[in-house]
C-alpha positions in Angstrom: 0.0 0.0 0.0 1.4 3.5 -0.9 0.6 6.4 1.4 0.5 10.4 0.2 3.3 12.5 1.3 2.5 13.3 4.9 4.0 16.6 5.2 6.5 19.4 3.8 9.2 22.0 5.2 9.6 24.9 4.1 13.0 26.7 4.8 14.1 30.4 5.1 18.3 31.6 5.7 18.0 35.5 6.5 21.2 35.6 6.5 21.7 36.2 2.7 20.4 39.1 0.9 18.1 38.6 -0.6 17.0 36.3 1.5 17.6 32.2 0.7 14.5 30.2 0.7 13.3 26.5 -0.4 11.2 23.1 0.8 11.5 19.6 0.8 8.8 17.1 1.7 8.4 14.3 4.4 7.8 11.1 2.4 5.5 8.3 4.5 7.6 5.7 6.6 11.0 7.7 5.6 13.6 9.4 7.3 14.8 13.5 6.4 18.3 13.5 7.4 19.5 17.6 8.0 23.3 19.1 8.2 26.0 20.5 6.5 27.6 17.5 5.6 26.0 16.9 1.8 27.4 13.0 1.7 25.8 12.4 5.0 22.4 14.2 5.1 19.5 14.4 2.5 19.2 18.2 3.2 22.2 20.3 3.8 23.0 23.8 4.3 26.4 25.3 3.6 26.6 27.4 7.3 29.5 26.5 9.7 26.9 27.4 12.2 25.3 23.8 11.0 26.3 20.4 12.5 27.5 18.1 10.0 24.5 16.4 11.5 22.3 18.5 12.6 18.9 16.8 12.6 16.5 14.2 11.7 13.1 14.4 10.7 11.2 11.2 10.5 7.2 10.1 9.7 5.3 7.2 11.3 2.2 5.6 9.6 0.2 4.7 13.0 -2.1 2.6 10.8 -2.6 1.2 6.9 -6.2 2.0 7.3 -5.7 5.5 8.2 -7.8 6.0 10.5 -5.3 7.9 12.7 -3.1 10.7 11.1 0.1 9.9 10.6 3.1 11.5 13.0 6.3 12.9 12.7 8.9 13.8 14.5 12.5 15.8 14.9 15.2 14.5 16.6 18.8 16.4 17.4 21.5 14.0 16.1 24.3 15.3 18.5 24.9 18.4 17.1 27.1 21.2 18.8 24.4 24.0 18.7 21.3 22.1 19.2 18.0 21.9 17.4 14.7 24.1 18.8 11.5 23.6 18.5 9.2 27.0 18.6 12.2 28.1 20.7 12.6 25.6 23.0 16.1 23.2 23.0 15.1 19.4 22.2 18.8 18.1 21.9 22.3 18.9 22.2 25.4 17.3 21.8 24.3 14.0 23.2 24.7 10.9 21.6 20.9 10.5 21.9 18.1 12.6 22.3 14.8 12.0 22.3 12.2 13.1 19.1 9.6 15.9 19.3 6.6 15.6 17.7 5.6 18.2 15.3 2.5 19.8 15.1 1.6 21.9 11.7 3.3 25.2 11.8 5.8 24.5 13.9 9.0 26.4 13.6 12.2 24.2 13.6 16.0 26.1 15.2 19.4 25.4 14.4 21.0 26.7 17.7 23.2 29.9 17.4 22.2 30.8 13.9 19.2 33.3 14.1 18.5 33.5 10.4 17.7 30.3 9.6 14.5 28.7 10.4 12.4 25.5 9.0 8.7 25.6 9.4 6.3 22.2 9.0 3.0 22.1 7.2 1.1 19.0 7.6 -0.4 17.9 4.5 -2.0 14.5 5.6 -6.4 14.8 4.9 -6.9 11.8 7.1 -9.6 12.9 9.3 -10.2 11.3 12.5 -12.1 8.3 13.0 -12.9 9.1 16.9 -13.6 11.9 19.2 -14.1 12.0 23.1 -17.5 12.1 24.1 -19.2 15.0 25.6 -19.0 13.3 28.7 -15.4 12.5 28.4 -14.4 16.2 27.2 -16.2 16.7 30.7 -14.1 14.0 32.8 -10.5 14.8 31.7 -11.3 18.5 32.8 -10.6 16.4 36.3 -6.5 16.5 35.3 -5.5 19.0 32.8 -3.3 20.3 35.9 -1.5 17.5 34.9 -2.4 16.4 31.4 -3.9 17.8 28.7 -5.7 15.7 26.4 -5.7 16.7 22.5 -8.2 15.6 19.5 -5.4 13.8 18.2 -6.0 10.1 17.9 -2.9 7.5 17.0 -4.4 4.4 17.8 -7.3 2.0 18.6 -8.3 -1.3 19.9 -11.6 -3.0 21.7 -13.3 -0.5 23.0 -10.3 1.9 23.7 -8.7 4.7 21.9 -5.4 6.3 22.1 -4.9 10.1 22.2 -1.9 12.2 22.4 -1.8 14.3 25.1 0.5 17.0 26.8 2.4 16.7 30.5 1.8 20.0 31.8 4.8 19.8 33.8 7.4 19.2 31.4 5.8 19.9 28.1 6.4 16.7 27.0 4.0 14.8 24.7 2.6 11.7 26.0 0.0 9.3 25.4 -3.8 9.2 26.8 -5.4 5.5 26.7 -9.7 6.4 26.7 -11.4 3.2 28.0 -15.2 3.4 27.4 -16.3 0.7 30.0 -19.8 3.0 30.0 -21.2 0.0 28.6 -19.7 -2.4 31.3 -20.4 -3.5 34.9 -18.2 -2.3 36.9 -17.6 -5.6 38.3 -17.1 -7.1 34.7 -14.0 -8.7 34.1 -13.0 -6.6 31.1 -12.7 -3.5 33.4 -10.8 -5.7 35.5 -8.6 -6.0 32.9 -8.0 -2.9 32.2 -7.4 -2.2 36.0 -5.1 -4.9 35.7 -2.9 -3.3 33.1 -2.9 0.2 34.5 -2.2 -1.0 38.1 0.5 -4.0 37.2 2.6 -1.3 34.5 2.7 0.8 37.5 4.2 -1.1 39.6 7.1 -2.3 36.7 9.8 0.2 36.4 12.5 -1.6 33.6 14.1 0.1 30.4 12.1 -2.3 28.4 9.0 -1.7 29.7 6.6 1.3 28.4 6.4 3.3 31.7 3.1 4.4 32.9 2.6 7.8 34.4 -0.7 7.8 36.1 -4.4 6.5 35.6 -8.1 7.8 36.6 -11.2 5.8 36.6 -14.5 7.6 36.7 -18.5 5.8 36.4 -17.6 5.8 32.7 -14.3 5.6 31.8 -10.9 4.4 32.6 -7.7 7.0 31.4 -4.5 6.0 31.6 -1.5 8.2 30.5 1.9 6.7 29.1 5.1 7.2 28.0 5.0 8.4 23.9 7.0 5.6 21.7 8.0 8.4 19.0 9.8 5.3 16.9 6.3 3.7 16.4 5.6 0.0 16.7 7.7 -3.0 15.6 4.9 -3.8 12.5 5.1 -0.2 11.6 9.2 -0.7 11.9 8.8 -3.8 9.4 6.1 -1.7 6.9 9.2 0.8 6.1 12.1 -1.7 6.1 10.1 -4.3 4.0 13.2 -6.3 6.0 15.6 -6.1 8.5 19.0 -7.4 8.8 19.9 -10.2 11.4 22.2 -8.6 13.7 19.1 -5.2 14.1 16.3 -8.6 14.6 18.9 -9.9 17.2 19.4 -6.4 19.3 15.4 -6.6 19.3 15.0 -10.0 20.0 17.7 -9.0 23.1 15.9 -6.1 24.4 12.6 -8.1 24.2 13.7 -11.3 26.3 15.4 -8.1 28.7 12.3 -7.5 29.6 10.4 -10.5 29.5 13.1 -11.8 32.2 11.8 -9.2 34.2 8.5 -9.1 34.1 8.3 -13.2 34.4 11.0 -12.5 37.4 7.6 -11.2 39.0 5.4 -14.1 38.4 3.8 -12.1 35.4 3.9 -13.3 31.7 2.8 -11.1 29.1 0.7 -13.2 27.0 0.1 -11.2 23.8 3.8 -10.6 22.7 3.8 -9.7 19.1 5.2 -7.0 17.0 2.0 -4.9 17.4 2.6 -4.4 21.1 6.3 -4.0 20.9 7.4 0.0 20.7 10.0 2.2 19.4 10.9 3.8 22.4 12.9 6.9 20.5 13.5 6.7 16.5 12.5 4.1 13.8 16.1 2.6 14.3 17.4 -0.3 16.0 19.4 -0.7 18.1 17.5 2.2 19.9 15.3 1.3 22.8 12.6 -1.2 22.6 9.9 -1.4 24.8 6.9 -4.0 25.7 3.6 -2.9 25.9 -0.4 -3.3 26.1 -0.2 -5.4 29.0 -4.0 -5.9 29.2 -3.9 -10.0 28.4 -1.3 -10.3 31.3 -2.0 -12.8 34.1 0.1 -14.0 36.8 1.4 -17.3 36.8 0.1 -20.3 39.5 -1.3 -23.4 40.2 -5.1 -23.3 38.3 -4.5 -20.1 36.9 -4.4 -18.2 33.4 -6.3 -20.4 31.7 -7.7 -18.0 29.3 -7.6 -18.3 25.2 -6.1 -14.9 25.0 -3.6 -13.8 22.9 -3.2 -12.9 19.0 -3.3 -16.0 17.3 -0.5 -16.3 15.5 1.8 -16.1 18.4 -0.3 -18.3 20.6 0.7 -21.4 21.5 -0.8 -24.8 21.2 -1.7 -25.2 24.7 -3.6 -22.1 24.9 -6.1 -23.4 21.7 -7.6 -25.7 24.4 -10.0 -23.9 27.1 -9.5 -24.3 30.5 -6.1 -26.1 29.4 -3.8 -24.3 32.1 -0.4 -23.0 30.5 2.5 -21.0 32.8 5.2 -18.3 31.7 6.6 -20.3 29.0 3.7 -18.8 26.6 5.8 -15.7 26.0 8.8 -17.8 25.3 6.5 -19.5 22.2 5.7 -15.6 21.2 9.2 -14.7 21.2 10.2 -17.5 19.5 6.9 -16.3 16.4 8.0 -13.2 16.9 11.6 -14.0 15.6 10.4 -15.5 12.8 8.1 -13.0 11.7 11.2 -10.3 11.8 13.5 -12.8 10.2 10.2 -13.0 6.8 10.0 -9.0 7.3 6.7 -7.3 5.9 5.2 -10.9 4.9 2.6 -12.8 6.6 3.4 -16.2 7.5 2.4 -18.5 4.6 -0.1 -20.7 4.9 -0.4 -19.9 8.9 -3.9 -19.2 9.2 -4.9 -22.8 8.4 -2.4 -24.6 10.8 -2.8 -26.0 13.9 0.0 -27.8 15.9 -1.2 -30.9 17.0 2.5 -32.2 17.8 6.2 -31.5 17.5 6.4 -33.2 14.2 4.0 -30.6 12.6 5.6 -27.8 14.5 8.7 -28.9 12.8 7.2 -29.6 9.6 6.1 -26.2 9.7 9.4 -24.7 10.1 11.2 -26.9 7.7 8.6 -25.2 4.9 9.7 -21.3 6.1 13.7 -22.5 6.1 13.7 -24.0 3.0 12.5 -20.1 1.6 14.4 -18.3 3.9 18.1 -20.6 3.8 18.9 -20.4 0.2 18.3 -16.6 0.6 20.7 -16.2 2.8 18.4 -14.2 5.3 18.6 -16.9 7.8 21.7 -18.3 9.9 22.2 -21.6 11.6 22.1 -20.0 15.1 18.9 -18.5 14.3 17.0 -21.1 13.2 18.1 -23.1 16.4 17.1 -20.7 18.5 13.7 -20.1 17.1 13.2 -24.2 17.4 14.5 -23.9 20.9 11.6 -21.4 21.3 8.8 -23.4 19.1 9.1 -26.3 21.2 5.5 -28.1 21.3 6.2 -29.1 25.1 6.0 -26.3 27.0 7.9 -28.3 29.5 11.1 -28.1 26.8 11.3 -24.4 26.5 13.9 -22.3 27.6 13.3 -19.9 30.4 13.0 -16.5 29.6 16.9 -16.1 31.0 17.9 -19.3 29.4 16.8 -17.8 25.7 18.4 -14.8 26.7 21.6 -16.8 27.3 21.4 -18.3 23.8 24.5 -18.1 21.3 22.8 -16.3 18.7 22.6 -13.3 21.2 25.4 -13.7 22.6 28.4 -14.9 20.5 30.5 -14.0 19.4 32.1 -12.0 22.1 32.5 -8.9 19.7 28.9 -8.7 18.9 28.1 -9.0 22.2 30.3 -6.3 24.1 28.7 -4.2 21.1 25.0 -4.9 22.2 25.8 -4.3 25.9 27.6 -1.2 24.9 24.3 -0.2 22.7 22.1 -1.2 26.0 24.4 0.8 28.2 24.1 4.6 25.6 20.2 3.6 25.8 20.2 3.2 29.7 22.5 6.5 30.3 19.8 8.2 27.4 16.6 7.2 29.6 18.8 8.5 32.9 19.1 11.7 31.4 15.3 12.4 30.5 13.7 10.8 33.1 
């Protein structure tokens, strides 16, 4: 699918008489590098005032449907001067900043050089599927002292929406989750579910996990504000690659286990890993940080528990096709292991998936044999890879790694050099989070 240009900027240098001016546009799913540098940036401007690279501006397709506008953002890339938005410093001279997302008419700085200025037009028509109710426009009058909640919608699922929204405090952009349990008892278990996820991300404070900064509950509805992933989803990551190489699926796969460790360290397995639910944390890149999220099929593991069919399909595993069949942590471990595969195929659905079910190892393996056999004589595949996707595709749940176990495995750990240069990429996104946080 092909999307429209989703915006333009329009550039000005007062510094030259008469006065320098031009545009460039922001292409769907694509990144704008800025600088002086003319090998290194897409955009460059001849001014010693200007980093070599000086800034990035980047567009995120939220959904194919469009339903939701798209976003984009600016990021400083470590320049000397810094990079403004409407005046007020984003970045500077770190080796990573976070993005800023632009609104139309912003007015983009290059720090220290007063003449030059870039202003964005949005030029996306996708018109917004959802609005807040009267009622609702009513309720989160209760804590604009502490958030304000836009029109702007960037996702949707069940009977919950997702609006950006603005931390008075800081300024900073964040994200307002609207659950409409109007139609609900109170007692029902999908609001419990939703208390669920509010109260158990709250409690979880780990690099890989998308933070939660607060939640109200009223008669109607349930908000609850979150940290912004400005780098989009992992599906959304896949629709502008097409396909990504193995080392960038292995520093994913990496941070992902990171935090499954954790979270199943606390008796809690996600249950609904899958590429949709798996953020960007700062820039469509990788090895940036990645971050688990929508937590709302979690379930805490223990004799006669979570024994619920949730889950997306596709990443469920074959104990979980029975009801009532009880099933433990080792359910994420089966995701992770779907999840690989689906990174290591790119932007393709698994062939043939939606008519399988595993019945026993030997179809599981059948199954996997079939996706080699494309994948191998491609080369996009290693040994290491495949075993570690069988290790994680075993039918038994009982033969699974643990969650530290997969971590542990050689194809994210050797050889030594790639793996001093992951920790060292873990370590820049851990002294990054310190810094804004």
């Amino acid at each position: 699918m092909s999307f429209p240009v989703v915006g333009k900027v329009s550039w000005e240098d007062r510094s030259q008489d008469p006065p320098a001016r031009g545009c460039f546009p922001i292409p769907p799913s694509k990144t704008v590098l800025v600088g002086r540098d003319e090998t290194r940036n897409h955009v460059a401007f001849a001014d010693p005032v200007v980093s070599r690279c000086q800034l990035e501006i980047f567009s995120i397709i939220v959904d194919e449907e469009y339903n939701h506008p798209p976003l984009v953002f600016v990021r400083d890339r470590g320049s000397s001067n810094g990079t403004t938005v409407n005046g007020q410093i984003i970045g500077r001279g770190a080796k990573l900043s976070s993005s800023r997302l632009l609104e139309d008419g912003d007015i983009i700085g290059i720090g220290g050089h007063p003449h030059l200025q870039l202003k964005y037009t949005e030029l996306s028509n996708a018109q917004p599927s959802y609005t807040l109710s009267p009622l609702q426009r009513q309720e989160i009058e209760l804590f604009k002292d502490r958030y304000v909640v836009t029109d702007r919608t960037i996702g949707n699922g069940g009977h919950a929406v997702v609006f950006l929204a603005t931390e008075v405090e800081t300024g900073q952009h964040v994200v307002c989750k609207v659950h409409d349990i109007s139609w609900l008892s109170r007692t029902s278990k999908e609001v419990e579910r939703i208390r669920q996820e509010a109260t158990l991300l709250s409690t979880l404070d780990h690099p890989n996990i998308l933070p939660v900064k607060a939640a109200f509950e009223t008669q109607q509805t349930i908000y609850v504000i979150a940290e912004l992933a400005s780098g989009g989803d992992l599906f959304s990551l896949l629709l502008r690659y097409n396909r990504l190489d193995e080392w960038v699926i292995r520093s994913i796969v990496r941070q992902v286990l990171r935090g499954v460790v954790y979270i199943h360290s606390k008796g809690v397995a996600h249950r609904d890993i899958k590429p949709e639910n798996i953020l960007c944390g700062v820039t469509p890149q990788v090895p940036y940080r990645i971050m688990l999220s929508d937590f709302g099929d979690s379930g805490i593991a223990g004799p006669g528990r979570m024994k619920s069919t949730v889950g997306t399909r596709f990443y469920r595993p074959p104990e979980c096709n029975s009801p009532g069949h009880g099933h433990d942590l080792s359910v994420d471990i089966w995701a992770v292991g779907m999840l690989t595969l689906q990174l290591i195929l790119g932007y393709e659905e698994f062939p043939g998936l939606d008519s399988v079910v595993f019945k026993c190892q030997g179809e599981v393996d059948t199954y996997l044999d079939l996706i080699f056999a494309v994948l191998s004589p491609r080369g996009l595949i290693s040994d290491a890879a495949k075993n570690f996707i069988c290790d994680c595709l075993a039918y038994d749940s009982g033969r699974r790694p643990t969650a530290r176990q997969a971590f542990d495995h050689g194809w994210l750990q050797d050889p030594e050099s790639d793996r001093k240069m992951f920790k060292r990429l873990e370590a820049d996104n851990a002294l990054a989070i310190a810094k804004t946080s």
